[in-house]
PDB file of N, CA, C and O in Angstrom:
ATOM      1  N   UNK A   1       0.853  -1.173   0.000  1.00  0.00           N
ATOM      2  CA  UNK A   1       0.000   0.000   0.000  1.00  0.00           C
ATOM      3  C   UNK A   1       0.900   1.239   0.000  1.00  0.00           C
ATOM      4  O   UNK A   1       1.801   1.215   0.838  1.00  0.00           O
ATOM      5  N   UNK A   2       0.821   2.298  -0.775  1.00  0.00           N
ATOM      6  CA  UNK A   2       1.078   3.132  -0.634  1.00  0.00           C
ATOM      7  C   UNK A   2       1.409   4.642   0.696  1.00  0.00           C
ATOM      8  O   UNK A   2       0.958   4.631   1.842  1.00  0.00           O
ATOM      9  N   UNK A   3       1.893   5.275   0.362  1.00  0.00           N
ATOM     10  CA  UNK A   3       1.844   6.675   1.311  1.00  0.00           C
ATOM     11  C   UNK A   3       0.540   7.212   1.352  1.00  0.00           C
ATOM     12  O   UNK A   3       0.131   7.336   0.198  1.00  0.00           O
ATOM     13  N   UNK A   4      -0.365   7.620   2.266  1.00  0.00           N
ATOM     14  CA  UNK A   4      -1.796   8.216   1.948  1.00  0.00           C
ATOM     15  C   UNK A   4      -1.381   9.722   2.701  1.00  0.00           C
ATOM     16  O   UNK A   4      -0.259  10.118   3.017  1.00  0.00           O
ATOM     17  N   UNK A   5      -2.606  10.347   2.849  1.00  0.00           N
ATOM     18  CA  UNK A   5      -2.370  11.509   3.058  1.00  0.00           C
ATOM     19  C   UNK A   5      -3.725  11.103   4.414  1.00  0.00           C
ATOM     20  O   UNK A   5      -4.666  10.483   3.917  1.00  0.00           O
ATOM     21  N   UNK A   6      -3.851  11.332   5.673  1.00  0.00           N
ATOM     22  CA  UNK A   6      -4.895  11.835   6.394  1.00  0.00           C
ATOM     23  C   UNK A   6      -4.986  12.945   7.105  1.00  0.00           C
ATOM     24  O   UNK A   6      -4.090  13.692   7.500  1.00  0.00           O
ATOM     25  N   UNK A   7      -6.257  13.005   7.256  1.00  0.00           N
ATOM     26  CA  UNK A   7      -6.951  14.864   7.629  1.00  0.00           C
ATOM     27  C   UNK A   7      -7.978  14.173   8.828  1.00  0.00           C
ATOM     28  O   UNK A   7      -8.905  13.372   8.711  1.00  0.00           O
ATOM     29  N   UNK A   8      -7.303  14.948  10.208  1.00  0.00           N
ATOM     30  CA  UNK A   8      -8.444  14.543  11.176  1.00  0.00           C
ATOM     31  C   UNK A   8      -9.588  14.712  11.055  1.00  0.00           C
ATOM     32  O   UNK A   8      -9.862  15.392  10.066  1.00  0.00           O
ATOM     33  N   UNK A   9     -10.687  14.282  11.827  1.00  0.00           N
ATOM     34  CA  UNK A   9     -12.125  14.536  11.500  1.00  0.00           C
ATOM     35  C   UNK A   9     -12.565  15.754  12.417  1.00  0.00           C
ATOM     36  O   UNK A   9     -13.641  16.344  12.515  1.00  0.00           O
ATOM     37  N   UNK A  10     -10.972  15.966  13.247  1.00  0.00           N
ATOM     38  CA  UNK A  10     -12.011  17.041  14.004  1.00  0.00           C
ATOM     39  C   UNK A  10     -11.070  18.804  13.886  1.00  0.00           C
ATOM     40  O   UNK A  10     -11.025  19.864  14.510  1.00  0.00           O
ATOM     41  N   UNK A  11     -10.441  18.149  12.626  1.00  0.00           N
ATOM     42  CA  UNK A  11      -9.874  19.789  12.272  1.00  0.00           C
ATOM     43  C   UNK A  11     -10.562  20.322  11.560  1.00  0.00           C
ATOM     44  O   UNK A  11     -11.442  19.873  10.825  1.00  0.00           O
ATOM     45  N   UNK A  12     -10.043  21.802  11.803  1.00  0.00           N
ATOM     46  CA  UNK A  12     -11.166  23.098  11.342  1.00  0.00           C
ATOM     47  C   UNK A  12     -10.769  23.551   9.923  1.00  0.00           C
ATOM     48  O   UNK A  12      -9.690  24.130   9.798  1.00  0.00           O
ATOM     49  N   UNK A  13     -11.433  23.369   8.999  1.00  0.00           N
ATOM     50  CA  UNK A  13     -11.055  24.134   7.400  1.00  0.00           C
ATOM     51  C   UNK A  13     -10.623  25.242   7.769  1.00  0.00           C
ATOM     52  O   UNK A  13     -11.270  25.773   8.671  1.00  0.00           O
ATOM     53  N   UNK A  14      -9.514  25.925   7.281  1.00  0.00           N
ATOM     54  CA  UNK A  14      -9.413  27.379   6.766  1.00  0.00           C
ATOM     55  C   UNK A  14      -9.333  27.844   5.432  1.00  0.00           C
ATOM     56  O   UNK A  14      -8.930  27.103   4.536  1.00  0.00           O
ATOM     57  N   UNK A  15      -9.700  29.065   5.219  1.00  0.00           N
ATOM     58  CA  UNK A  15      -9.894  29.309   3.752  1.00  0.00           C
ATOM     59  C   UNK A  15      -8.742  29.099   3.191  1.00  0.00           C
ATOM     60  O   UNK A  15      -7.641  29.270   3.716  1.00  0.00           O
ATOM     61  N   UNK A  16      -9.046  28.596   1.745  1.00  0.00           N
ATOM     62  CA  UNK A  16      -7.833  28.469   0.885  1.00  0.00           C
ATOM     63  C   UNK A  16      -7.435  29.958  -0.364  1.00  0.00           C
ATOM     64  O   UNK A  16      -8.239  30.533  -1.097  1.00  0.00           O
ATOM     65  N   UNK A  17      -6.418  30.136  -0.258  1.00  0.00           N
ATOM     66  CA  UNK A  17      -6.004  30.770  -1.240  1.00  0.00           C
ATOM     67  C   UNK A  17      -5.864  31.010  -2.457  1.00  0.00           C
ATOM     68  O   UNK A  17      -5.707  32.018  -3.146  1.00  0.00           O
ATOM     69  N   UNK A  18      -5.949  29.856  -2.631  1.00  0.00           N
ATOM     70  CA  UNK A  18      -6.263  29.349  -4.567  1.00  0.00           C
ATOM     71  C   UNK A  18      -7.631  29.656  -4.400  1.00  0.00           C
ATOM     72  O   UNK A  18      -7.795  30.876  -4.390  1.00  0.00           O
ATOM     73  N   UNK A  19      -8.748  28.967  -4.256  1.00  0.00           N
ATOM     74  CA  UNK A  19      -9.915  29.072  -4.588  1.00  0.00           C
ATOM     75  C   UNK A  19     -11.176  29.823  -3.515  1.00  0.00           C
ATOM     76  O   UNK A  19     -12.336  30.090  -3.827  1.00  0.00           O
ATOM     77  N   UNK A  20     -10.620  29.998  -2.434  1.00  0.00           N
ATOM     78  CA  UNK A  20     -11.472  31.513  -1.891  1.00  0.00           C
ATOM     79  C   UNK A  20     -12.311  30.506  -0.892  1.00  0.00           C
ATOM     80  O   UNK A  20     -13.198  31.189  -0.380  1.00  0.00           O
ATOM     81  N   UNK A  21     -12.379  29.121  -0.406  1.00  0.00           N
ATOM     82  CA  UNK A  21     -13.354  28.361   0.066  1.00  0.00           C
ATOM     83  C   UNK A  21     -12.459  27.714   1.292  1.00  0.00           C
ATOM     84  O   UNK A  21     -11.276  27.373   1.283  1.00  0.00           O
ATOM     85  N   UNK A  22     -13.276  27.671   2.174  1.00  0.00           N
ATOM     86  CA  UNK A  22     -13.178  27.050   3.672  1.00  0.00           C
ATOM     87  C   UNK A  22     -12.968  25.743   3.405  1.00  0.00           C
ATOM     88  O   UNK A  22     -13.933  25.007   3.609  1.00  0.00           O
ATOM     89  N   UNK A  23     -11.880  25.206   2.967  1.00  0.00           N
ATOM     90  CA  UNK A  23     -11.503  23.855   2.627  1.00  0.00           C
ATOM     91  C   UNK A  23     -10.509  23.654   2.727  1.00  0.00           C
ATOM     92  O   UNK A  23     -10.198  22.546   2.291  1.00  0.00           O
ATOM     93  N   UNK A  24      -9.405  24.462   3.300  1.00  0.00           N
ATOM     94  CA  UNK A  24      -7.930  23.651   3.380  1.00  0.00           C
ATOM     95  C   UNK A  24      -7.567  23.278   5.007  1.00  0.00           C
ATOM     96  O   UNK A  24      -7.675  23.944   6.037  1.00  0.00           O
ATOM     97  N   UNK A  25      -7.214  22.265   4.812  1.00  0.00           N
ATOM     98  CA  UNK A  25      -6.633  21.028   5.985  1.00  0.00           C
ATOM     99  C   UNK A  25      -5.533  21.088   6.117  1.00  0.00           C
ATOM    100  O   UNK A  25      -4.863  21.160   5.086  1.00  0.00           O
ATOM    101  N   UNK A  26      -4.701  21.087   7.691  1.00  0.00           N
ATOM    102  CA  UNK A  26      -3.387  20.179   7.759  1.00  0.00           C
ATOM    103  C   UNK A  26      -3.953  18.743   7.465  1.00  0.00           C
ATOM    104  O   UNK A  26      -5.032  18.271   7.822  1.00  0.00           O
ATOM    105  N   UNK A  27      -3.068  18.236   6.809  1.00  0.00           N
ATOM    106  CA  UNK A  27      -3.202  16.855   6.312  1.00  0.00           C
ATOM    107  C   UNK A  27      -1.474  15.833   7.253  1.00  0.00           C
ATOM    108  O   UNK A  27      -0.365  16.321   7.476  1.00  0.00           O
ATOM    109  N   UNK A  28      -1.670  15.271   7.373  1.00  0.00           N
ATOM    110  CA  UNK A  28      -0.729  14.081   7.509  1.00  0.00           C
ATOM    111  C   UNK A  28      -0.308  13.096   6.864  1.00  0.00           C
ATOM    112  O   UNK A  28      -1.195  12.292   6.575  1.00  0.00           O
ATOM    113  N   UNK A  29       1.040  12.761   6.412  1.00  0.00           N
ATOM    114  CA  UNK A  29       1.127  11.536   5.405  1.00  0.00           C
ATOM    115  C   UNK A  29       2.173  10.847   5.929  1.00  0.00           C
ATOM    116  O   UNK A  29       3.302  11.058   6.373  1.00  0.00           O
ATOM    117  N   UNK A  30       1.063   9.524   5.635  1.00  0.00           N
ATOM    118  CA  UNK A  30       1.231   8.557   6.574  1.00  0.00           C
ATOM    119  C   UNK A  30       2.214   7.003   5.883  1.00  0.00           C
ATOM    120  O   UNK A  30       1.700   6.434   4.921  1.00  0.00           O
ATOM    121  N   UNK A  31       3.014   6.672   6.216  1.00  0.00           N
ATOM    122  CA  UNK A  31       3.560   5.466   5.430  1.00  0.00           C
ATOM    123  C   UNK A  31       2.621   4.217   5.404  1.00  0.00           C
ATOM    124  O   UNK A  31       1.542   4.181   5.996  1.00  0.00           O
ATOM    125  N   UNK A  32       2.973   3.524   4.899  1.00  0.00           N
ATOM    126  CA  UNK A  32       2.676   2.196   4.673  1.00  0.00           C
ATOM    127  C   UNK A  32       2.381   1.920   6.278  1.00  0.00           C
ATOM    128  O   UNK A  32       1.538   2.687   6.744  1.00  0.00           O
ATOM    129  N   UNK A  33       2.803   1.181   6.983  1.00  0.00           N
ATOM    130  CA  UNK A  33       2.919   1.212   8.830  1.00  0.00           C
ATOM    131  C   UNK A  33       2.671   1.992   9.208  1.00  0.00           C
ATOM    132  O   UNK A  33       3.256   2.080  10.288  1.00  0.00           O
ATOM    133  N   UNK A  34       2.106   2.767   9.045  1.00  0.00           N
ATOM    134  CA  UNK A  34       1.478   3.864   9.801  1.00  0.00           C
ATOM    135  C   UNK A  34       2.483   5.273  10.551  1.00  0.00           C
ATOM    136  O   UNK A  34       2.191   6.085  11.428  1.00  0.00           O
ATOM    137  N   UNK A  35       3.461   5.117   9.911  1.00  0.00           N
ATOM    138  CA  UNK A  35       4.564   6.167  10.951  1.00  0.00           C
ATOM    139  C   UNK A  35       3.963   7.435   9.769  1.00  0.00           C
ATOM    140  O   UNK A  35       3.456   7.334   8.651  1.00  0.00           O
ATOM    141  N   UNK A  36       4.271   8.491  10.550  1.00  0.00           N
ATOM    142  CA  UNK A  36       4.420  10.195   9.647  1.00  0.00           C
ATOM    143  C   UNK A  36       5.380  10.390   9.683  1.00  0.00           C
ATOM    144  O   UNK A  36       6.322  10.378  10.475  1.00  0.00           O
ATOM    145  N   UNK A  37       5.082  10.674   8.386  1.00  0.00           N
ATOM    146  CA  UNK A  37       6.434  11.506   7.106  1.00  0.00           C
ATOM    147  C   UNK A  37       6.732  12.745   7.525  1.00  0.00           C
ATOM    148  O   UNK A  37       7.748  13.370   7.828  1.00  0.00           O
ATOM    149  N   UNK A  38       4.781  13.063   7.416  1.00  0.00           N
ATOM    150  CA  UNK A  38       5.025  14.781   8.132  1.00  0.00           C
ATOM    151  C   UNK A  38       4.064  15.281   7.495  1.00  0.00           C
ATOM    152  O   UNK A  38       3.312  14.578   6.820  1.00  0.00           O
ATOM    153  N   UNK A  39       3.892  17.006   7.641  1.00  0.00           N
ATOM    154  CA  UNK A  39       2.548  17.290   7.297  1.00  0.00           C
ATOM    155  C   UNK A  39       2.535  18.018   6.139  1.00  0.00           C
ATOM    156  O   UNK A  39       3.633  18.224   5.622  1.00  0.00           O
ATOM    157  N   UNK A  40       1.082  18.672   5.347  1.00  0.00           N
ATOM    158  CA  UNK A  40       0.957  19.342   4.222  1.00  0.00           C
ATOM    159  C   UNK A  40      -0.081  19.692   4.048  1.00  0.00           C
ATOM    160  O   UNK A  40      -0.944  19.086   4.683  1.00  0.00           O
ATOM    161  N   UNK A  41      -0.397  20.475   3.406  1.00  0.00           N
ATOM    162  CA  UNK A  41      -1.494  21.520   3.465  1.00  0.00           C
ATOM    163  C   UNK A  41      -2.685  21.104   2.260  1.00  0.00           C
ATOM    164  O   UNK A  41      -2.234  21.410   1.157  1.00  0.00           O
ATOM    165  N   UNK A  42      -3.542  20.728   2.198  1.00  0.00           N
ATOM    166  CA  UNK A  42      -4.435  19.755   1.336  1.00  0.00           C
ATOM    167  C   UNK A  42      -6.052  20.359   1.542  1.00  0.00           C
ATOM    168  O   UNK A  42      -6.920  20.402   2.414  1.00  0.00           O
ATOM    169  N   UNK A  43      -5.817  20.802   0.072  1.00  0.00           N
ATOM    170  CA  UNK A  43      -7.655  21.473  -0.325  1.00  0.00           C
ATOM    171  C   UNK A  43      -8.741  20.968  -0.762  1.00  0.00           C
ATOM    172  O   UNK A  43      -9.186  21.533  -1.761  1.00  0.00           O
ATOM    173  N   UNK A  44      -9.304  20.137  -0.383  1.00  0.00           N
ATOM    174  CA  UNK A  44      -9.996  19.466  -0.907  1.00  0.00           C
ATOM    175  C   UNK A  44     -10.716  19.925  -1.922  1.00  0.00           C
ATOM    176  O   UNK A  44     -10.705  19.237  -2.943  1.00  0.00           O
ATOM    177  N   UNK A  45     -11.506  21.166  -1.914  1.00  0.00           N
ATOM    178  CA  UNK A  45     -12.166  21.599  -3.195  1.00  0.00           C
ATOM    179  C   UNK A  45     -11.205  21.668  -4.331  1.00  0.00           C
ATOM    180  O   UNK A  45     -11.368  21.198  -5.457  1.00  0.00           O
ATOM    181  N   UNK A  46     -10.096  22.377  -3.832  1.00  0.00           N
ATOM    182  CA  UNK A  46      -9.142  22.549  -4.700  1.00  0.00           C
ATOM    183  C   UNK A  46      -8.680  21.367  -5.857  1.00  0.00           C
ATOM    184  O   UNK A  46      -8.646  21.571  -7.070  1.00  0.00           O
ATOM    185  N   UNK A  47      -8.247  19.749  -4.994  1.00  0.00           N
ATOM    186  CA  UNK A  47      -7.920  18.569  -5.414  1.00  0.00           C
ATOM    187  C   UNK A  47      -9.339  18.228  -6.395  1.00  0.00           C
ATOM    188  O   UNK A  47      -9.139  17.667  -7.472  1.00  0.00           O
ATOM    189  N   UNK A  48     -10.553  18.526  -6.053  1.00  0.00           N
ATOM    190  CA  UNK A  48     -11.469  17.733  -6.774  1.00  0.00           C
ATOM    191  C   UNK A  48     -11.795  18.700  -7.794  1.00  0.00           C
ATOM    192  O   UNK A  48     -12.888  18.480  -8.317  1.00  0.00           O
ATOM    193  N   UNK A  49     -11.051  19.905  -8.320  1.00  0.00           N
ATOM    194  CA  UNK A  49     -11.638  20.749  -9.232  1.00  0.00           C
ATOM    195  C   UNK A  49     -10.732  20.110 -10.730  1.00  0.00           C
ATOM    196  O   UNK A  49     -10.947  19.899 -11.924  1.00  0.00           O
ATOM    197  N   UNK A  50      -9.337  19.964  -9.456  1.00  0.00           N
ATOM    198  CA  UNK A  50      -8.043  19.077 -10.587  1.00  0.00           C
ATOM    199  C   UNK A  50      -8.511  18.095 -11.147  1.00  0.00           C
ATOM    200  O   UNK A  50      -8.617  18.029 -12.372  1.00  0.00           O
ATOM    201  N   UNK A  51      -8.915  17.047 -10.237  1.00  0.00           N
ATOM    202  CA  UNK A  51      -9.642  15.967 -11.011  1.00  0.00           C
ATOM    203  C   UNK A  51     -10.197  15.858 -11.613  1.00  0.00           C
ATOM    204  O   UNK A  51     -10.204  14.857 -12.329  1.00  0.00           O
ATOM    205  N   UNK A  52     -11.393  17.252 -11.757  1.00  0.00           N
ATOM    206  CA  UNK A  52     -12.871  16.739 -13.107  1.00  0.00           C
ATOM    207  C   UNK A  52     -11.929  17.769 -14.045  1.00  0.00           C
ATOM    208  O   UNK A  52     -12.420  18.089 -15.127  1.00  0.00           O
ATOM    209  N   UNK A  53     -11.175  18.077 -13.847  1.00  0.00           N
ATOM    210  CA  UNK A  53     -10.308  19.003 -15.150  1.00  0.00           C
ATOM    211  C   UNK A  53      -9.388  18.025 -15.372  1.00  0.00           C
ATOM    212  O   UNK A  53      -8.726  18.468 -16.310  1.00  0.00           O
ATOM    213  N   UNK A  54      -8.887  16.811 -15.031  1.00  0.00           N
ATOM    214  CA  UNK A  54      -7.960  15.992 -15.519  1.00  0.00           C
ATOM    215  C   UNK A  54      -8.920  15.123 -16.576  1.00  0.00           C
ATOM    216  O   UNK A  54      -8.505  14.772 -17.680  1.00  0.00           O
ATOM    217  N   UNK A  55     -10.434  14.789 -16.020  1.00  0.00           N
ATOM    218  CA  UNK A  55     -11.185  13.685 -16.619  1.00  0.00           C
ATOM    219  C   UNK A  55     -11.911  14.263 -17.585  1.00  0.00           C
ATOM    220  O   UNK A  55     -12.796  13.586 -18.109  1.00  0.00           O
ATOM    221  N   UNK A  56     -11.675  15.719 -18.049  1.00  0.00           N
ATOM    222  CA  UNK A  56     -12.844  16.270 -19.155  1.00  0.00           C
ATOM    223  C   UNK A  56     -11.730  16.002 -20.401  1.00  0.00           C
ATOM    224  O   UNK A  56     -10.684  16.632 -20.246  1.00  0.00           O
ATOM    225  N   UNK A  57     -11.800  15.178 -21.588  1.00  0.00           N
ATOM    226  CA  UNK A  57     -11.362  15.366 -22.418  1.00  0.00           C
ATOM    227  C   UNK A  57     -10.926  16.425 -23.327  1.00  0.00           C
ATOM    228  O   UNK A  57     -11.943  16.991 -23.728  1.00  0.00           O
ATOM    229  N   UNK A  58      -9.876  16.951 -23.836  1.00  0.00           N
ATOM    230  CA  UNK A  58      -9.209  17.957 -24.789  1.00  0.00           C
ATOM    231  C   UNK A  58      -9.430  17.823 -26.172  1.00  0.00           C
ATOM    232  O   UNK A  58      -9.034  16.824 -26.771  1.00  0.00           O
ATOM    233  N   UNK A  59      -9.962  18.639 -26.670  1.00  0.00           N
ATOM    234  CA  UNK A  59      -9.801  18.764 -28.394  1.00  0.00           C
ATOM    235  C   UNK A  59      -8.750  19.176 -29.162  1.00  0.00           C
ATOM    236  O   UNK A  59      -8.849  19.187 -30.389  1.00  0.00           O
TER     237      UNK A  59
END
């Protein structure tokens, strides 16, 4: 299994800078065994705007 990234359930969004919305997290990334790497700053609106712009096809 890979490195994942987790975001407690009981941290507070602060607004993000890129996109103006109460969605960015300290995040944690976590190894395989569970030890931390360490932390990073993770937008969720932000990540899922990338995604449907990765999955819309180009002409």
């Amino acid at each position: 299994m890979p490195n994942r990234l987790r975001i407690s359930r009981d941290a507070a969004p602060i607004p993000c800078e890129a996109c103006g919305r109460a969605t960015l997290y300290v995040a944690r990334l976590v190894s395989e065994d569970g030890t931390q790497l360490g932390q990073t700053l993770v937008c969720t609106s932000c990540r899922r705007h990338r995604a449907e712009a990765t999955a819309t096809p180009t002409r």
